[in-house]
N, C-alpha and C positions, 0 to 999 in steps of 0.2 A: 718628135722632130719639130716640136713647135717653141719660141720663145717669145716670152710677152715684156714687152718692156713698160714699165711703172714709172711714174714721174709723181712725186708727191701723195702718193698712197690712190692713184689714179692709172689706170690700164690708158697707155694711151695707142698702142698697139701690137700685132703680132704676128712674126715671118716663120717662115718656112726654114727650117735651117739641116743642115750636115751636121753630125756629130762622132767623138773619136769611136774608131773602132774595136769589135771585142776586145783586143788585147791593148786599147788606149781610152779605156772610158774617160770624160769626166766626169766629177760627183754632180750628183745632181743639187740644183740648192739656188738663193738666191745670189748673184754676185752686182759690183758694181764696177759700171763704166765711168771714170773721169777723167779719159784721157781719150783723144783722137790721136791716133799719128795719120797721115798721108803719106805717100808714094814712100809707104815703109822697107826699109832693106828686110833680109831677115840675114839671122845668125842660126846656122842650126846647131843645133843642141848637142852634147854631145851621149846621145844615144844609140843603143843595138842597130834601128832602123839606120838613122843615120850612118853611122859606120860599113853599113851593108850596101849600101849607096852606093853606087861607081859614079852618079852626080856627083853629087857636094861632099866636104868633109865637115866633123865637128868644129864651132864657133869659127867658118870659113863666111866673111863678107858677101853674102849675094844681093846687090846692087837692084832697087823697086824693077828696073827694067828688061831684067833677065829672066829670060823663058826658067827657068830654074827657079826663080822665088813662088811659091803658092800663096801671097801675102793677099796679094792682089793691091788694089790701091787706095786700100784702107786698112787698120788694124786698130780693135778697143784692148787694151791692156785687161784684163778678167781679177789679176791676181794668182800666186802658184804656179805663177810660168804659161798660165792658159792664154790665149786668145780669142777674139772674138775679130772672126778675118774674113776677106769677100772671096766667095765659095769661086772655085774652075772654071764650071759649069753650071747649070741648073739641075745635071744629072747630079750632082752633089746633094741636092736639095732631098731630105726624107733617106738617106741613106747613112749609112757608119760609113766615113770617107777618108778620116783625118789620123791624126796620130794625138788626138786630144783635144785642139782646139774645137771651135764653133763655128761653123761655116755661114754665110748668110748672103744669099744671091744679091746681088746691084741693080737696079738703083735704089743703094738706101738712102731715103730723107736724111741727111747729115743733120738740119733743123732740129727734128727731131729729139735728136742726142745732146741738142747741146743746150 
């Protein structure tokens, strides 16, 4: 439950993160960030979970401001559909939470990333 972020073959640091649960792992492995979005909508996917949803529907617009998006008010593109997104809670934090993405508590250095 921990990811280290490298910058130039350099550890420059490492949070605490949520990741997808038993039946939503992702691979583990290195990936990259080159993208920041802010105050990201999300689209949910059109998935089982999703579909069982009485929230949202598949590729249904949820708008950064709606109690209904888990985006929160960051989102790193991963690659293969993954995310790397700001966690609920802190109870997020060290736990299987997600439907795949990467949860990671706030405040993150945004610096940092970029």
């Amino acid at each position: 439950f921990l990811m280290t972020l490298w910058q130039d073959g350099r550890e420059i640091k490492t949070y605490y993160v949520g990741v997808g649960r038993k039946n939503y792992p992702i691979p583990v492995g290195l990936r990259s960030a080159d993208k920041i979005i802010l105050n990201p909508d999300w689209i949910p996917p059109d998935s089982e979970w999703v579909r069982e949803s009485s929230d949202v529907e598949p590729y249904e617009r949820i708008p950064a401001d709606d109690p209904d998006n888990p985006l929160g008010k960051v989102k790193f593109p991963l690659g293969q559909a993954y995310l790397l997104h700001e966690a609920q809670s802190a109870a997020d934090l060290g736990s299987l939470v997600s439907h795949g993405c990467v949860r990671v508590q706030r405040p993150v250095d945004l610096a940092t990333f970029v």
